[in-house]
VMD Tcl script that draws the C-alpha trace (Angstrom):
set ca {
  {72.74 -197.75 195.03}
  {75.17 -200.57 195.22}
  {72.81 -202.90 196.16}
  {70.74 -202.72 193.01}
  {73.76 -202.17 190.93}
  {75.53 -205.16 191.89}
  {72.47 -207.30 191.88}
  {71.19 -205.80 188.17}
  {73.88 -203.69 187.16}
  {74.28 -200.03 187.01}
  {71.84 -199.87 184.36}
  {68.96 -200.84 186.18}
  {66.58 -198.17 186.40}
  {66.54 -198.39 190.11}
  {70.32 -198.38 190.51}
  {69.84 -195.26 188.16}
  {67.92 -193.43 189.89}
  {69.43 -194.25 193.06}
  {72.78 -192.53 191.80}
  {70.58 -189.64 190.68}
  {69.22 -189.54 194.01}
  {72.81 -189.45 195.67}
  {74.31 -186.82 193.26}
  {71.30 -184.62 194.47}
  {72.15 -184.88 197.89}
  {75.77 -183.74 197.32}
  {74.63 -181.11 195.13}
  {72.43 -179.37 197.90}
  {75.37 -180.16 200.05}
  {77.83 -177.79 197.75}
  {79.36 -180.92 197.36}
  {79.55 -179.99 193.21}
  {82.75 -182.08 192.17}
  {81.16 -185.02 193.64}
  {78.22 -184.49 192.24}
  {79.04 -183.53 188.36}
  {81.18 -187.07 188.39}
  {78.16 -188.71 189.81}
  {75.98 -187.29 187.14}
  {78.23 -187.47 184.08}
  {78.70 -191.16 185.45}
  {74.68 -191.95 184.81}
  {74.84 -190.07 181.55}
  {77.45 -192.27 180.52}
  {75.84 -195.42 181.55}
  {72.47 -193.97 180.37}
  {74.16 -193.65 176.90}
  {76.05 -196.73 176.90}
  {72.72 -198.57 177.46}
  {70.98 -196.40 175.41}
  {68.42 -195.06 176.93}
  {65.50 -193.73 175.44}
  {62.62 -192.96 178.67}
  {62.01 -189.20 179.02}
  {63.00 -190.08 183.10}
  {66.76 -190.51 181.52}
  {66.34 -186.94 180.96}
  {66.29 -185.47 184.33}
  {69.65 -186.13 185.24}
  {70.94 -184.37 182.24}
  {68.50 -181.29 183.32}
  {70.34 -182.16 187.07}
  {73.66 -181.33 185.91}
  {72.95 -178.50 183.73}
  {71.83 -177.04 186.93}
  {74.17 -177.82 188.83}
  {76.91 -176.35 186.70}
  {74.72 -173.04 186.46}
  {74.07 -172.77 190.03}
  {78.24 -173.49 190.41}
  {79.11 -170.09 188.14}
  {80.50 -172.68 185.60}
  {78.02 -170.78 182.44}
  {79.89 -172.03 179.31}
  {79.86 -175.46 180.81}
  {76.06 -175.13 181.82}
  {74.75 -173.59 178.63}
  {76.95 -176.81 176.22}
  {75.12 -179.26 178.77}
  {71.62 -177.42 178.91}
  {71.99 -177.67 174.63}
  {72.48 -180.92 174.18}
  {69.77 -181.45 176.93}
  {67.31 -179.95 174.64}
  {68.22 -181.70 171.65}
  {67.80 -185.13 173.29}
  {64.70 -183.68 175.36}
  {63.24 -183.00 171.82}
  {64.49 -186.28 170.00}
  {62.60 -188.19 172.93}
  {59.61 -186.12 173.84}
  {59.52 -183.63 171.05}
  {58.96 -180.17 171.13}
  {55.73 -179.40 172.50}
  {55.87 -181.53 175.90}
  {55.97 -180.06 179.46}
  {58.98 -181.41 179.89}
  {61.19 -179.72 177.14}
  {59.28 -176.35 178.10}
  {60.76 -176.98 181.29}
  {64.41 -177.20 180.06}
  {63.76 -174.20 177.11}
  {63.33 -172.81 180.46}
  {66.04 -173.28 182.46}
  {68.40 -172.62 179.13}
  {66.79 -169.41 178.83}
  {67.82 -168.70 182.59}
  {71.59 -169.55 181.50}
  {71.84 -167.13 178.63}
  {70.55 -164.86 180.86}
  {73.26 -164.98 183.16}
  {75.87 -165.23 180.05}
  {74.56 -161.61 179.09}
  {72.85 -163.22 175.87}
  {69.30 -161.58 176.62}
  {67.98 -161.64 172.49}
  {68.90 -165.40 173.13}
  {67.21 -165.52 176.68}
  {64.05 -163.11 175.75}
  {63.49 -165.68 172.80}
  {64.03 -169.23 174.94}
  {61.95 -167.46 177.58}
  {58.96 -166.12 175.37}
  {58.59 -169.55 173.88}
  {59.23 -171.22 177.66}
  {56.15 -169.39 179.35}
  {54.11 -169.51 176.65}
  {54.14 -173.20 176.27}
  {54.52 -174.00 179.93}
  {51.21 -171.60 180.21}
  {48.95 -173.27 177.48}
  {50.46 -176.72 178.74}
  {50.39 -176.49 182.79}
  {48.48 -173.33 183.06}
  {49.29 -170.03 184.24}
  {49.17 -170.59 187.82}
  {51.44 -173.55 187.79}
  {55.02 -173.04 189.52}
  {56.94 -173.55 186.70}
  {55.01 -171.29 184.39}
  {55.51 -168.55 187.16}
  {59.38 -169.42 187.07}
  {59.58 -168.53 183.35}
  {57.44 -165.31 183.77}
  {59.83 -164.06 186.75}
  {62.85 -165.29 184.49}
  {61.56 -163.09 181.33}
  {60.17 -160.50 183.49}
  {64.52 -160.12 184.65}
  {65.09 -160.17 181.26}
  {62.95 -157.50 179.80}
  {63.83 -155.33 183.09}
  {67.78 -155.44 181.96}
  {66.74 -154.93 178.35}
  {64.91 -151.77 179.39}
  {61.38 -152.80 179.16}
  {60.39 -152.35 182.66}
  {56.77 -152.32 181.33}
  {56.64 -154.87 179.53}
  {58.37 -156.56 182.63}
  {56.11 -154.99 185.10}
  {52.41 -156.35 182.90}
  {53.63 -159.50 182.46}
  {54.33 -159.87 186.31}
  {50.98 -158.22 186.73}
  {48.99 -160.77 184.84}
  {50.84 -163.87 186.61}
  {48.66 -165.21 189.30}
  {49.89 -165.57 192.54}
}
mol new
graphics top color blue
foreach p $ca { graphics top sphere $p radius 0.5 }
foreach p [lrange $ca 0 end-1] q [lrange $ca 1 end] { graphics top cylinder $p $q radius 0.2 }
display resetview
């Protein structure tokens, strides 16, 4: 990372995605302080540059994560918001990509208790994801075992239990 930074600058691409890289690694290390300042750090120099390449997008989606997989839900679901409105300013509304992060939003109401919210995020996830990447693909499967939770703690184990049934393995 420094190498390309202090050669091109921390807004070189490369030295971008190096730091992206790094905040990864101390994410899946539990290392989350490290790795939200890491990743708050490229979406500050992302910004300041203004960056406009759906790739600027993934940290953003990074963080989000990471905050949700840390407990920290308020923080997560503000993050995972903006996300989408940049995600759609970028790509717009129909891409892979912001299926992807309707998602993964959907996933953190769910775990806020919101489950209209979630149902709706998720509904309009899987279907998108499954016209888009097919119904087979992993991340269409994600948002059909994310609903499927959904509808189970709304009380609509069947509903839950066909759409499970007509996900292929």
């Amino acid at each position: 990372r420094a190498g390309f930074a202090a050669q091109f600058g921390d807004g070189h691409v490369q030295a971008l995605a190096a730091m992206n890289t790094l905040a990864y690694l101390l994410d899946e290390r539990r290392k989350v302080d490290e790795a939200e300042a890491l990743y708050r750090r490229i979406l500050a120099i992302q910004q300041r540059e203004g960056a406009t390449h759906p790739t600027s997008l993934a940290p953003h989606n990074n963080l989000a994560m990471l905050l949700l997989t840390a407990g920290r839900l308020d923080a997560a679901e503000r993050e995972f918001v903006a996300l989408l409105q940049a995600s759609r300013r970028m790509v717009g509304a129909d891409p892979a990509m912001t299926a992807i992060f309707l998602s993964n939003h959907g996933l953190c109401l769910a775990r806020l208790g919101r489950l209209a919210e979630a149902r709706a995020e998720l509904e309009s996830a899987h279907a998108r994801l499954g016209t888009l990447l097919g119904p087979a693909h992993a991340r269409t499967r994600a948002a059909a075992e994310r609903l499927a939770e959904v509808y189970r703690r709304l009380g609509l184990g069947d509903k839950a239990s066909a759409l499970l049934a007509e996900a292929p393995a």
